[in-house]
Rosetta silent file (secondary structure, phi, psi, omega in degrees, C-alpha in Angstrom):
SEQUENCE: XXXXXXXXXXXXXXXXXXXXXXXXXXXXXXXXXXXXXXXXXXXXXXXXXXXXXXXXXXXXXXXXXXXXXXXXXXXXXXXXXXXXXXXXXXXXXXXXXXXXXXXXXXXXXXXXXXXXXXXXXXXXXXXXXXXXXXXXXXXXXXXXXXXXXXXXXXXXXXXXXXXXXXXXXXXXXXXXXXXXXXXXXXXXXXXXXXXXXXXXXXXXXXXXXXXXXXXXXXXXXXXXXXXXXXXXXXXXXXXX
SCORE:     score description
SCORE:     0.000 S_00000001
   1 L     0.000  -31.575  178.750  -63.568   24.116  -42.604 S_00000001
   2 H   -63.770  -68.527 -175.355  -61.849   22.426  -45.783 S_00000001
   3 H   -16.957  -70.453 -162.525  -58.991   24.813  -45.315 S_00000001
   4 H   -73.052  -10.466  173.969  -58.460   23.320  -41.819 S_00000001
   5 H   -94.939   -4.635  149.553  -58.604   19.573  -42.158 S_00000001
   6 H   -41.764 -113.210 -179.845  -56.125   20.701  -45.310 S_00000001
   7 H    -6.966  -69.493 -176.355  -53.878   22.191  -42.986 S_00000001
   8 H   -26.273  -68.421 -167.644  -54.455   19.103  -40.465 S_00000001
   9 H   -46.369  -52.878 -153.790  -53.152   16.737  -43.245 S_00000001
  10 L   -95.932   15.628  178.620  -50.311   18.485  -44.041 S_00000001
  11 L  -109.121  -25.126  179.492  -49.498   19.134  -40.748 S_00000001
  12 L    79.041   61.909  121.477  -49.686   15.025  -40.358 S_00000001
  13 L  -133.129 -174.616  175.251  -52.706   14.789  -38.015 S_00000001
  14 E  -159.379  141.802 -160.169  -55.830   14.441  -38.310 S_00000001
  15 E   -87.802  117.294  161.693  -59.250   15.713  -36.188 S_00000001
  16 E  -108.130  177.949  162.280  -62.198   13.089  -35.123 S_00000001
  17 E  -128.875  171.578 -158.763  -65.059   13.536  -32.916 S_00000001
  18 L  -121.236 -178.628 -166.048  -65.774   10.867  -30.465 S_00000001
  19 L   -68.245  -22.710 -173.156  -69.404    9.854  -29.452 S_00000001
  20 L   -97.677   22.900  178.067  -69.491   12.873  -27.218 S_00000001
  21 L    71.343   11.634  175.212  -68.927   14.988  -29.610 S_00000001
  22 L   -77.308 -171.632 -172.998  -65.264   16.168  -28.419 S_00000001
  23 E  -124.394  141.400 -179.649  -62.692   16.480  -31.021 S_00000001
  24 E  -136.887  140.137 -177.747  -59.598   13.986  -30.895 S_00000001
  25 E  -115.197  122.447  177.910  -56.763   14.598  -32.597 S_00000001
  26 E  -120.626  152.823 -179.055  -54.520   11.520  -33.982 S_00000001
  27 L   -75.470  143.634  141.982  -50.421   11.841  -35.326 S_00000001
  28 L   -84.524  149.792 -172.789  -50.701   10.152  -38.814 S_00000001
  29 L   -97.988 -158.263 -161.911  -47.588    8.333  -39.606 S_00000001
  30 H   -95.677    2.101 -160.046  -45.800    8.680  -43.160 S_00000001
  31 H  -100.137  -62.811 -169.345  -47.298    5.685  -44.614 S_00000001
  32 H   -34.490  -56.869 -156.463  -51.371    7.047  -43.674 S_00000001
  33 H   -61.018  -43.284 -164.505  -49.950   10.862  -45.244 S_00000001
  34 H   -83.153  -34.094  150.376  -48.488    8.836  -48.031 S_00000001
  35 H   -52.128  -56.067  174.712  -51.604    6.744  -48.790 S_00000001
  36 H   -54.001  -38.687 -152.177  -53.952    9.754  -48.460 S_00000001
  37 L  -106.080   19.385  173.422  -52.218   12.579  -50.631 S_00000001
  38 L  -154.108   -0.599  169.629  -51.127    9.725  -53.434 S_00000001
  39 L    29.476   62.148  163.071  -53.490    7.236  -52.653 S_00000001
  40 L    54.225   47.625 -178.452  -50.255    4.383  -52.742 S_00000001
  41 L  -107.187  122.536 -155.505  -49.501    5.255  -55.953 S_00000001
  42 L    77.841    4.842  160.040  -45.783    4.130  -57.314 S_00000001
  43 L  -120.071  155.119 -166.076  -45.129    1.478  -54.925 S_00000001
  44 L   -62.047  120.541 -161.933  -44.177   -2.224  -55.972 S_00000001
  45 L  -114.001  127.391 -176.857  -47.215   -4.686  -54.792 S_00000001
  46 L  -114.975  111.588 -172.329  -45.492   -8.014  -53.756 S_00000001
  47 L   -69.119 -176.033  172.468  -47.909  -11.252  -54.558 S_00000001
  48 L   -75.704  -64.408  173.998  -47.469  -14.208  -52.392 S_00000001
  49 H   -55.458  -47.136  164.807  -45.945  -16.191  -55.718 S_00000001
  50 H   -34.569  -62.555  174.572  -43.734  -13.096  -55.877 S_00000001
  51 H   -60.994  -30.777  163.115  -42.439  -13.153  -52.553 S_00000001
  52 H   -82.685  -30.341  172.619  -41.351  -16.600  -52.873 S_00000001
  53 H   -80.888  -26.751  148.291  -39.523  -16.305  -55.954 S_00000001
  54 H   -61.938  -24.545  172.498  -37.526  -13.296  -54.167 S_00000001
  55 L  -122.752   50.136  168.740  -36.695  -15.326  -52.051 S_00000001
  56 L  -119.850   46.790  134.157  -35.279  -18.451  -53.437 S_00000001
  57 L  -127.983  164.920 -162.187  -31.801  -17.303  -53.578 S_00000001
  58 L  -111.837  118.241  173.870  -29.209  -17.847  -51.075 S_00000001
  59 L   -72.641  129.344  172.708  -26.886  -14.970  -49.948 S_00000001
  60 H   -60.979  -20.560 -173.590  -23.355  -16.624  -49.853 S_00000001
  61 H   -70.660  -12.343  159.533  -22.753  -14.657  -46.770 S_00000001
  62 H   -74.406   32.632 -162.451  -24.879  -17.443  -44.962 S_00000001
  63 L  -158.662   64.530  164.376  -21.793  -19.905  -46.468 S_00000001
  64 L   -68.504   -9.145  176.098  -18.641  -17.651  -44.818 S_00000001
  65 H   -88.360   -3.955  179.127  -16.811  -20.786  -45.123 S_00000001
  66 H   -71.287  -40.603 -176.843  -16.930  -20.564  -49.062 S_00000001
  67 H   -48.520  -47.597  175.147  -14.251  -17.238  -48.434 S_00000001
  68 H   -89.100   -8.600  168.371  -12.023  -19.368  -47.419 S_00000001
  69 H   -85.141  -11.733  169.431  -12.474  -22.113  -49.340 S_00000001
  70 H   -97.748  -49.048  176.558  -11.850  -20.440  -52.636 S_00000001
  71 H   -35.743  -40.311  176.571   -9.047  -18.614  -51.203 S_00000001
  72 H   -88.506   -7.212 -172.025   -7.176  -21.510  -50.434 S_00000001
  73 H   -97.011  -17.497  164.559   -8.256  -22.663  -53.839 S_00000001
  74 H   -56.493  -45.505 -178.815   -6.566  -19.649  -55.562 S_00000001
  75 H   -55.599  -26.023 -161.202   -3.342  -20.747  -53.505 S_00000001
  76 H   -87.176  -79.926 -148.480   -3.773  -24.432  -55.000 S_00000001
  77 H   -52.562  -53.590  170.176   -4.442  -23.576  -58.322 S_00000001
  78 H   -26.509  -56.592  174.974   -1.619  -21.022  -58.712 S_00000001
  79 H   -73.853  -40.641 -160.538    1.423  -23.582  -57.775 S_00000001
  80 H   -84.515  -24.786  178.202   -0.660  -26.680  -59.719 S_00000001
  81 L  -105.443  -21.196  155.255   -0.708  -24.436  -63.293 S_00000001
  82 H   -54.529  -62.992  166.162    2.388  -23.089  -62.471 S_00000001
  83 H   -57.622   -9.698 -169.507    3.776  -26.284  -62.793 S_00000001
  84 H   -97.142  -50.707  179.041    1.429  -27.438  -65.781 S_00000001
  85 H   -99.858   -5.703 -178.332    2.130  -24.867  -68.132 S_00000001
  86 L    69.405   40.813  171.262    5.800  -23.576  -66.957 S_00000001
  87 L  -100.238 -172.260  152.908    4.264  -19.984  -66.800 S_00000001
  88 L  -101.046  139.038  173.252    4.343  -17.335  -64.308 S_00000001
  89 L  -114.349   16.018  -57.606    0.605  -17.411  -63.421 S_00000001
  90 L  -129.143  112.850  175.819   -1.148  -14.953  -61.433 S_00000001
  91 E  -134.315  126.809  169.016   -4.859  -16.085  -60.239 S_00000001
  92 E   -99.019  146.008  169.881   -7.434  -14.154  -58.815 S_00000001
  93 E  -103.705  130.339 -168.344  -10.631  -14.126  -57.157 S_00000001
  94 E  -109.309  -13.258  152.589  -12.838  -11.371  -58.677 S_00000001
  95 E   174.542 -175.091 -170.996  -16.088  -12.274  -56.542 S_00000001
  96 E  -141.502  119.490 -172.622  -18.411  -14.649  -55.271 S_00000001
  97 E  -124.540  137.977  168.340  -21.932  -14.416  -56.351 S_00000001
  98 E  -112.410  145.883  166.982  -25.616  -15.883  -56.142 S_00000001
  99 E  -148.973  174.473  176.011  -27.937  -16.527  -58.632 S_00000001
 100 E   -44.134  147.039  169.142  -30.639  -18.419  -60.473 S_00000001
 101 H   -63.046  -53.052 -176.141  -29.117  -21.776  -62.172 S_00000001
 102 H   -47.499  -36.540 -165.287  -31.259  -20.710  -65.336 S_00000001
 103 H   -94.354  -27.335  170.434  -30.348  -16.758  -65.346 S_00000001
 104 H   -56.728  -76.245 -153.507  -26.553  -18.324  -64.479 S_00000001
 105 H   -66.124  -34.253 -164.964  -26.977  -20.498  -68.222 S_00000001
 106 H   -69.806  -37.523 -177.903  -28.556  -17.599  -70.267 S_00000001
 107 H   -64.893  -33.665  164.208  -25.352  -15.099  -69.425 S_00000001
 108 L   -23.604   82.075 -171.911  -23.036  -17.676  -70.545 S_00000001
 109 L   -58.645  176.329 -168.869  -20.915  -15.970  -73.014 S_00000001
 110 L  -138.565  126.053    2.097  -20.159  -18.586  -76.358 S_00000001
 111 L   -54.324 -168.029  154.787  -17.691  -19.794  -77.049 S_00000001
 112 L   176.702  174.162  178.800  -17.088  -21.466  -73.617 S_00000001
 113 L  -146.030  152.722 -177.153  -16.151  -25.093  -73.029 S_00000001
 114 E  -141.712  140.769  167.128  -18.332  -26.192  -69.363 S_00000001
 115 E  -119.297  110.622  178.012  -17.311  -29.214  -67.259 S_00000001
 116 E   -97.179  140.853  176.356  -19.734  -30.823  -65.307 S_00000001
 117 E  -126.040  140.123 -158.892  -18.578  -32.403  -62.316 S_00000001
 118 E  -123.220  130.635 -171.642  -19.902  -34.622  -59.510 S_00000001
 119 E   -87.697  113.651 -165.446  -19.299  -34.302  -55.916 S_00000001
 120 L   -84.796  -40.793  170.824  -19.143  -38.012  -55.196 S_00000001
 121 L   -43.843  -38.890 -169.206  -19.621  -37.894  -51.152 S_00000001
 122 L   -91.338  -16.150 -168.329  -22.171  -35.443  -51.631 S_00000001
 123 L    24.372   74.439  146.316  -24.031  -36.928  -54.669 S_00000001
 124 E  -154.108  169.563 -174.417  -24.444  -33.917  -56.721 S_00000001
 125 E  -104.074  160.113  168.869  -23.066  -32.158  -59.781 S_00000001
 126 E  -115.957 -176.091 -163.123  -21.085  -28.599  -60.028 S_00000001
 127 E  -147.721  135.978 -165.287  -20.334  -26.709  -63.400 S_00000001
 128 E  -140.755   92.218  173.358  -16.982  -25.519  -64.161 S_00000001
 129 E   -89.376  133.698  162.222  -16.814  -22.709  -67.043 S_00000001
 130 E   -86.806  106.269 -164.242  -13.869  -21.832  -69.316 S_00000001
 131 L   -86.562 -178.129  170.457  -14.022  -18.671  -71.431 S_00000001
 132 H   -29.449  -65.756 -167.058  -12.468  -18.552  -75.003 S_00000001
 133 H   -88.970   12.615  146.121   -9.967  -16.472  -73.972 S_00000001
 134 H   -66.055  -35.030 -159.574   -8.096  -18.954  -71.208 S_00000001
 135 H   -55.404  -57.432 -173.588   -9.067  -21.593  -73.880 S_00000001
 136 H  -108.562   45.040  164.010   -6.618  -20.479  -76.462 S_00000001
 137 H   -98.763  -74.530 -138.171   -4.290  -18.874  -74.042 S_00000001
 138 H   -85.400   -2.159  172.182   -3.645  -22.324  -72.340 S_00000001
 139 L   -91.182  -66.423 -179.844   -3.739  -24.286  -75.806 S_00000001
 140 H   -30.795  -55.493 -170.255   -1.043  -21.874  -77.147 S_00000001
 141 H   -74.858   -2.289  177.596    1.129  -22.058  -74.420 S_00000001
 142 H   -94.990  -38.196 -167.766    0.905  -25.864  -73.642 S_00000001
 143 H   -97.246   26.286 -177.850    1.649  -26.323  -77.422 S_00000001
 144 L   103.336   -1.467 -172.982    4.787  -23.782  -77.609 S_00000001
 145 L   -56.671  162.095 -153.539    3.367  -20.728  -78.107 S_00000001
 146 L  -100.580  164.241 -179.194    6.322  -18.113  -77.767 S_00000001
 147 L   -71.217  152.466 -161.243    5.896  -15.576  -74.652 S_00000001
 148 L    65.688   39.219 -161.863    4.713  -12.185  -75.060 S_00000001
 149 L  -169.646  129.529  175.307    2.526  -12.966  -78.458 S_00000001
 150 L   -95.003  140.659  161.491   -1.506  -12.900  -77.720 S_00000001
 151 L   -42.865  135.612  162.756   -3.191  -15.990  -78.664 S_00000001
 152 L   -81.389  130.328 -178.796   -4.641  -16.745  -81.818 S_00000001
 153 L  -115.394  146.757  178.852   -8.515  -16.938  -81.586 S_00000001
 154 L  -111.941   94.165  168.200  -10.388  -18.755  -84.140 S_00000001
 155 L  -104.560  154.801 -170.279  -14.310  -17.788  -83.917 S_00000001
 156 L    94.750   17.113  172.535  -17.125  -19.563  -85.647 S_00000001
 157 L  -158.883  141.692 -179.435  -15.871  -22.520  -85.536 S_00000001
 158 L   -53.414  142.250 -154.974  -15.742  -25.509  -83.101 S_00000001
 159 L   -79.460  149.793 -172.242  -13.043  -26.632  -80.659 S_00000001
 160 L   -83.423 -178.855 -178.169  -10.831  -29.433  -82.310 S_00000001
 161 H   -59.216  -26.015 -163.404  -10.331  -32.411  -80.334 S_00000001
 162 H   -59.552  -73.361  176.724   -6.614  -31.155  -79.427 S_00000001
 163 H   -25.535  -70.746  176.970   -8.107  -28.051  -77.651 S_00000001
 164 H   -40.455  -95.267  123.736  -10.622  -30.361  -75.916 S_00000001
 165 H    51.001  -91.519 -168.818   -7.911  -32.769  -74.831 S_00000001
 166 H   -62.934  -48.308  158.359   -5.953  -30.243  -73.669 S_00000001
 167 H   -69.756  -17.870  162.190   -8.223  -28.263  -71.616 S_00000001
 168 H   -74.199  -25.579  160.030   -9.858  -31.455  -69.766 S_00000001
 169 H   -69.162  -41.106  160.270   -6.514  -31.959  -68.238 S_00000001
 170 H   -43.277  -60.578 -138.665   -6.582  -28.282  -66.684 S_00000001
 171 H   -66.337  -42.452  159.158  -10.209  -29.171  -65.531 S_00000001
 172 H   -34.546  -64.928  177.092   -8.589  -32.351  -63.939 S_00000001
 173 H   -41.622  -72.013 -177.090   -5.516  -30.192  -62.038 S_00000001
 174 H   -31.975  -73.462  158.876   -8.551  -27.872  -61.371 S_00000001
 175 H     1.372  -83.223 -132.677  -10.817  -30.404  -59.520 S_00000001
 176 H   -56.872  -48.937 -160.129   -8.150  -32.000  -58.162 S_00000001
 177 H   -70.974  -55.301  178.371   -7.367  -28.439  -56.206 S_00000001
 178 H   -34.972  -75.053 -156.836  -11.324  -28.026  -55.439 S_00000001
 179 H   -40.417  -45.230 -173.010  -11.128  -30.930  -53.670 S_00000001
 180 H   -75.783  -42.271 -168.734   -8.090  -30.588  -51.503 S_00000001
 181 H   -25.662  -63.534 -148.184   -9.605  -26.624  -50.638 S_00000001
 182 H   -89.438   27.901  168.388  -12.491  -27.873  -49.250 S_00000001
 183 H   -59.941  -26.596  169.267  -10.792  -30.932  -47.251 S_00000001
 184 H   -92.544   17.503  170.931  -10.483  -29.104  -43.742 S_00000001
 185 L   -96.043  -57.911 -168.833  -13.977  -28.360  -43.801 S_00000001
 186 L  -135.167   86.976 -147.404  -15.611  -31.629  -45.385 S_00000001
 187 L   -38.878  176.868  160.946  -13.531  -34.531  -46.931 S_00000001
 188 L   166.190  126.931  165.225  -14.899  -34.803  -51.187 S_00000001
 189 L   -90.452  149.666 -170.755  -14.031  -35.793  -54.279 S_00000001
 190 E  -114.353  136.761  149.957  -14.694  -33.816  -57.049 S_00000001
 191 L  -165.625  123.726 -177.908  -14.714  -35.843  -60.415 S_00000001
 192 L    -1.621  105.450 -157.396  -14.964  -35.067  -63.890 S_00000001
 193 L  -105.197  -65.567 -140.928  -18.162  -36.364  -65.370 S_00000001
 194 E  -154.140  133.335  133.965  -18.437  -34.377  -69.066 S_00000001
 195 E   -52.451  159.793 -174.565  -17.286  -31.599  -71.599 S_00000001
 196 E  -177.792  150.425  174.281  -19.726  -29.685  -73.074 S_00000001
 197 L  -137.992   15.651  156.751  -19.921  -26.432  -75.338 S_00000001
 198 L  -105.758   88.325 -150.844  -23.486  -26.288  -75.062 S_00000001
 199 L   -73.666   -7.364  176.586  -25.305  -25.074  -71.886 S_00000001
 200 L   -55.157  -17.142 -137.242  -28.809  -27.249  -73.595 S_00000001
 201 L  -140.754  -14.994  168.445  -26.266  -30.253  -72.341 S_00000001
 202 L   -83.568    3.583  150.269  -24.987  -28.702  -69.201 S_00000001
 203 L   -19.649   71.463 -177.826  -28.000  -29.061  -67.360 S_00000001
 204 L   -98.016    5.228 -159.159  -27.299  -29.837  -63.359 S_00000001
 205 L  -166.643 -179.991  179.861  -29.713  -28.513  -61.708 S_00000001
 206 L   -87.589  129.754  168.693  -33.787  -26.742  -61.791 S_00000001
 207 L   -58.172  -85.501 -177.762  -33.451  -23.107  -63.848 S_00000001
 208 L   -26.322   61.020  165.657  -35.264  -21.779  -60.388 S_00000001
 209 L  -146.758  129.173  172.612  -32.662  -23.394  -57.949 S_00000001
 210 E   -95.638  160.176 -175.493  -30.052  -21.111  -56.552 S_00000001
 211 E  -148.638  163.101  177.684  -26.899  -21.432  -56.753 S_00000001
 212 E   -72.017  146.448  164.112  -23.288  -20.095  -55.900 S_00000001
 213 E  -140.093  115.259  171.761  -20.983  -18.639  -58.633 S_00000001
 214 E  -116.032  166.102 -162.918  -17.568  -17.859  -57.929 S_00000001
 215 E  -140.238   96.216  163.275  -15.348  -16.351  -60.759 S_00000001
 216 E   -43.352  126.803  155.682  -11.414  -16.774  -61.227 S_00000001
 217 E  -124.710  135.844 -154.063   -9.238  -14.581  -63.019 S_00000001
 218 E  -129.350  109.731 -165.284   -6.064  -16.585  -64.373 S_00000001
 219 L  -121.161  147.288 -171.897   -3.252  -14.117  -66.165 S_00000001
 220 L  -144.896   66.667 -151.393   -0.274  -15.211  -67.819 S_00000001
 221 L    48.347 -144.055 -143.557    2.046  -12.026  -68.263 S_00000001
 222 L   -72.304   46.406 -175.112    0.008   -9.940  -70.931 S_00000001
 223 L  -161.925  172.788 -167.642   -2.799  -12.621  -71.600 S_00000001
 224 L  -174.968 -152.686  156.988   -5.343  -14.509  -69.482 S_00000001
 225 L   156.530 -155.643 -173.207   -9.021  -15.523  -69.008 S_00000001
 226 L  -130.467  164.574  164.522  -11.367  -16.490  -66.330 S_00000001
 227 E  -130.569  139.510 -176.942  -12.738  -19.458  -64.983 S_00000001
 228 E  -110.868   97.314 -140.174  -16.086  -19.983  -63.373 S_00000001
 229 E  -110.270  121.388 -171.014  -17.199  -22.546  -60.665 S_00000001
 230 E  -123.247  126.952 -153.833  -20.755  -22.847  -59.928 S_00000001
 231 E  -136.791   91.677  153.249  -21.385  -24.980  -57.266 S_00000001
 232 L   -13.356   84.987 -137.804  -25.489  -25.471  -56.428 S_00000001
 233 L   -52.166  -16.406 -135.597  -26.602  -24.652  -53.072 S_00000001
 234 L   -96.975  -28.418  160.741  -28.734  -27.551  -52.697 S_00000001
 235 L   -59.529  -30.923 -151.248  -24.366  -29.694  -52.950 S_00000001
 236 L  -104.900   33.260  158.266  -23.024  -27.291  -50.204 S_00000001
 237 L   -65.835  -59.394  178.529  -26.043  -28.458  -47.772 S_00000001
 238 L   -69.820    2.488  133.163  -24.146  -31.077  -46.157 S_00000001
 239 L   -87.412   12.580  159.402  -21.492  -28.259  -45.375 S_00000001
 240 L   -63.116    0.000    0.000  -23.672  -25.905  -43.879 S_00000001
């Protein structure tokens, strides 16, 4: 008799008797068979508090208007640093990503220089990172560096004012570019609030609050870096 309700299971039914003593035979589905013969053993138990913290990020693909709004901002930025530094420039978009603001600050490689900036129509701020190596790509080459020759980087020590200086006018061009992208969707000025080399000081937003991050790649014959623009979902609300 064991044998056969063995056999049942593993056959995926199972035998009852009813009040009148017939026998009824039910299919089990894979979930029952998988609950009986492992008794739910290896799957991930999702809390309530769990379930909400999965789901406080925002897939950019609800924001299809961001594709095009960086796109056109690749187009911007290309002719406006073309003209800034007298390079050939080549700028890419290498994706568009969401995440935590907080899990966004911890990844933050260092050196970096971060700009926070305020959407004044929209009254909120966005974050604008620079890594090392655009930083002293675009200070060499604004101050004469000769073409072909990789920048010298100087680590372990702090950016001089020159550097600073010098890269706050990119973030300015940059902006400037944001702004006009996203004009045939939503008019906005973007404008420069603060430098910072510290994300303790960059601080726009709740570490829990999602947010977009898209990420630039800016090359200048054999040399380059990236730039990163993280723009809070809780700013692009009045352009959903």
């Amino acid at each position: 008799m064991a044998q056969d309700g063995q056999n049942n299971l593993t056959r995926g039914t199972r035998t009852d008797v009813s009040p009148d003593g017939e026998s009824v035979s039910n299919i089990l589905n894979q979930d029952e068979i998988d609950s009986l013969l492992n008794d739910g053993a290896g799957r991930e138990e999702h809390t309530g508090v769990q379930a909400l913290l999965n789901t406080s990020t925002v897939s950019y693909e609800r924001l299809p208007m961001l594709e095009i709004v960086f796109d056109r901002l690749v187009r911007l930025m290309s002719t406006t640093l073309r003209n800034f530094t007298q390079f050939n420039i080549e700028i890419t978009l290498e994706g568009i990503d969401t995440m935590r603001f907080g899990d966004y600050l911890d990844a933050v490689a260092q050196p970096s220089m971060m700009s926070v900036f305020k959407a004044e129509e929209w009254d909120n701020y966005g974050l604008m990172t620079i890594d090392s190596s655009l930083i002293y790509t675009m200070v060499d080459v604004l101050l004469g560096g000769r073409r072909g020759t990789a920048a010298m980087r100087l680590e372990g020590r702090p950016f001089t004012v020159i550097e600073r200086n010098l890269i706050e006018k990119m973030v300015h061009l940059v902006l400037s570019d944001l702004s006009a992208a996203f004009d045939p969707l939503s008019p906005v000025t973007f404008r420069f609030d603060r430098l910072e080399t510290n994300p303790k000081f960059a601080m726009i937003s709740r570490p829990s609050n999602a947010a977009v991050v898209a990420k630039f790649r800016i090359d200048m014959e054999d040399r380059g870096g990236r730039i990163e623009l993280l723009l809070p979902y809780a700013m692009l609300e009045p352009v959903r």
